[in-house]
C-alpha beads as a LAMMPS data file, in Angstrom:
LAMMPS data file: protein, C-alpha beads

92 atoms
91 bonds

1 atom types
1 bond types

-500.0 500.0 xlo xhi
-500.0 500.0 ylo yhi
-500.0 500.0 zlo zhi

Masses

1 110.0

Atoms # bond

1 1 1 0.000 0.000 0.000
2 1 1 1.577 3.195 -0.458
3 1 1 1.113 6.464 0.458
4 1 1 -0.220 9.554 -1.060
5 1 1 1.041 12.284 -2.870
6 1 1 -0.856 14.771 -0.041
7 1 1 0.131 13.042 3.143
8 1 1 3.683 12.981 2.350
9 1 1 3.355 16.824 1.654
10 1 1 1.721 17.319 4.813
11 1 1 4.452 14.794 6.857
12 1 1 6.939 17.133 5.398
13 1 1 5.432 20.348 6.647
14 1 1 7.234 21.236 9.967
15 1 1 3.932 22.986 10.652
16 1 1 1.561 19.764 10.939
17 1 1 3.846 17.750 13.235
18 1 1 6.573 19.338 15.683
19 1 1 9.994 18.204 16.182
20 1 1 9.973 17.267 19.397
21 1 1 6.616 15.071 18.442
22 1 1 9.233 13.668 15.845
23 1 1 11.906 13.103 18.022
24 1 1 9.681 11.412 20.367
25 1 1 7.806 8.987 17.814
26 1 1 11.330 7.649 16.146
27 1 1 11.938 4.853 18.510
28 1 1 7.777 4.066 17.968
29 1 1 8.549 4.122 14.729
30 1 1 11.373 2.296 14.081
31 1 1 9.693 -0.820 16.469
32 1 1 6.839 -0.691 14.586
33 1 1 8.657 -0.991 11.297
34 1 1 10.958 -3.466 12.878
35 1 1 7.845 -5.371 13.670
36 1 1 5.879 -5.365 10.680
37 1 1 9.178 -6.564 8.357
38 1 1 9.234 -9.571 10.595
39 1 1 5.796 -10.456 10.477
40 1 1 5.945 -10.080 6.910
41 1 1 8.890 -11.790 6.507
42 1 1 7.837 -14.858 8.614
43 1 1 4.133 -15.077 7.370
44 1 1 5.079 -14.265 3.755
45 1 1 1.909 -11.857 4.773
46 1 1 1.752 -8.338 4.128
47 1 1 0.241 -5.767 6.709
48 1 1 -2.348 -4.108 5.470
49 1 1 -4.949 -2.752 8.181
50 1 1 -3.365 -0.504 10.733
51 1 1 -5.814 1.965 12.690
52 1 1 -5.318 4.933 15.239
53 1 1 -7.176 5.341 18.487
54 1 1 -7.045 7.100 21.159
55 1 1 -6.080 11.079 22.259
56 1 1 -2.572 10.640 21.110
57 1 1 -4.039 10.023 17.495
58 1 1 -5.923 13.487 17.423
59 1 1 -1.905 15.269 17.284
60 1 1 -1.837 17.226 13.779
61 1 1 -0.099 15.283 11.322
62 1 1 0.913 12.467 13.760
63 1 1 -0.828 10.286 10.890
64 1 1 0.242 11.629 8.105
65 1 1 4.124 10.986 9.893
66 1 1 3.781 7.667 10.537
67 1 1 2.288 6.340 7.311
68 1 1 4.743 8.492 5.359
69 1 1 7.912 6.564 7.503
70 1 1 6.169 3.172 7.459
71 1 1 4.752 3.634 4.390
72 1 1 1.521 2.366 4.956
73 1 1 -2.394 3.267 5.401
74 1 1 -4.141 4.087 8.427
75 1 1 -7.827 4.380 9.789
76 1 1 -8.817 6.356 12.267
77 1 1 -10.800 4.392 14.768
78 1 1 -13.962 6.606 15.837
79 1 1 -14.656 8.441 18.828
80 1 1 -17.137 5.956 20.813
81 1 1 -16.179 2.618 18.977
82 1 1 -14.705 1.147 22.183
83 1 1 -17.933 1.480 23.801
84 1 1 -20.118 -0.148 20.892
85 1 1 -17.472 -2.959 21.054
86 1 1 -18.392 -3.623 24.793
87 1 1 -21.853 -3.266 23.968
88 1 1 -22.209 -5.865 20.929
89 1 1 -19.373 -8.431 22.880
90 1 1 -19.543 -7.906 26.749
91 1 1 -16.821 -9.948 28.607
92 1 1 -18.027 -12.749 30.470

Bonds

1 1 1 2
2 1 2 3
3 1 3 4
4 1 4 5
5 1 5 6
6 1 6 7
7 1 7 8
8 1 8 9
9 1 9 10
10 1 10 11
11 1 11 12
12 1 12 13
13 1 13 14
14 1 14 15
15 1 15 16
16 1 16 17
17 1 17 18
18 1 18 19
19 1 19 20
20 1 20 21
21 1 21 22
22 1 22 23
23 1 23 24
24 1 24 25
25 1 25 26
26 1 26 27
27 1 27 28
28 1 28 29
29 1 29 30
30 1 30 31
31 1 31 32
32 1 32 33
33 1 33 34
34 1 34 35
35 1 35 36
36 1 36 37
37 1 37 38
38 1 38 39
39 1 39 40
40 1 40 41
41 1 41 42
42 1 42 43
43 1 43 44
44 1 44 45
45 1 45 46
46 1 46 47
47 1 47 48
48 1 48 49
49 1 49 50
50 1 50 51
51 1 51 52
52 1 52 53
53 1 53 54
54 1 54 55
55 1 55 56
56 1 56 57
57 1 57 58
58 1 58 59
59 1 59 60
60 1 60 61
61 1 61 62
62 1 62 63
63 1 63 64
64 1 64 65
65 1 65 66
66 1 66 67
67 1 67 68
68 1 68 69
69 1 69 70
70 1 70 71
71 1 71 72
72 1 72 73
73 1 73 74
74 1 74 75
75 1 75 76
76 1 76 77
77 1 77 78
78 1 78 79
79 1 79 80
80 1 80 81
81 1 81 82
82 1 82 83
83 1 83 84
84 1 84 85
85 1 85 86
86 1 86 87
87 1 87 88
88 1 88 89
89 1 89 90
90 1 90 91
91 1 91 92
């Protein structure tokens, strides 16, 4: 999956996505990439479905970052999914 032409123009604006939110995100980054070559490489399966949740995923351009690096797609889960979750499949 790659990524498009307007998210890696927005991962390269300094404006969407600080430095320090950079700087903090690398090692994130590079475990996640580290992660998804060995799954691949094990599973001879690609990694296609990747989603955001939570407050952290609400940073400007913290998306656009991270799929531009990884170079993959992500979904944003929805506000209030978590709690339609618990409501279709409550826990014994």
């Amino acid at each position: 999956i790659s990524v498009d032409k307007e998210s890696i123009e927005k991962a390269k604006d300094t404006d969407n996505i600080s430095l320090i939110i950079k700087t903090t995100l690398e090692p994130l980054v590079k475990e996640l990439w580290m992660t998804f070559h060995l799954f691949e490489t094990d599973t001879k399966r690609k990694v296609n479905n990747l989603f955001f949740c939570g407050g952290g995923s609400n940073l400007s351009g913290i998306k656009e970052y991270i799929s531009f690096e990884l170079n993959k797609q992500f979904q944003m889960i929805p506000p209030g999914i978590k709690n339609m979750i618990r409501r279709t499949h409550p826990r014994s």
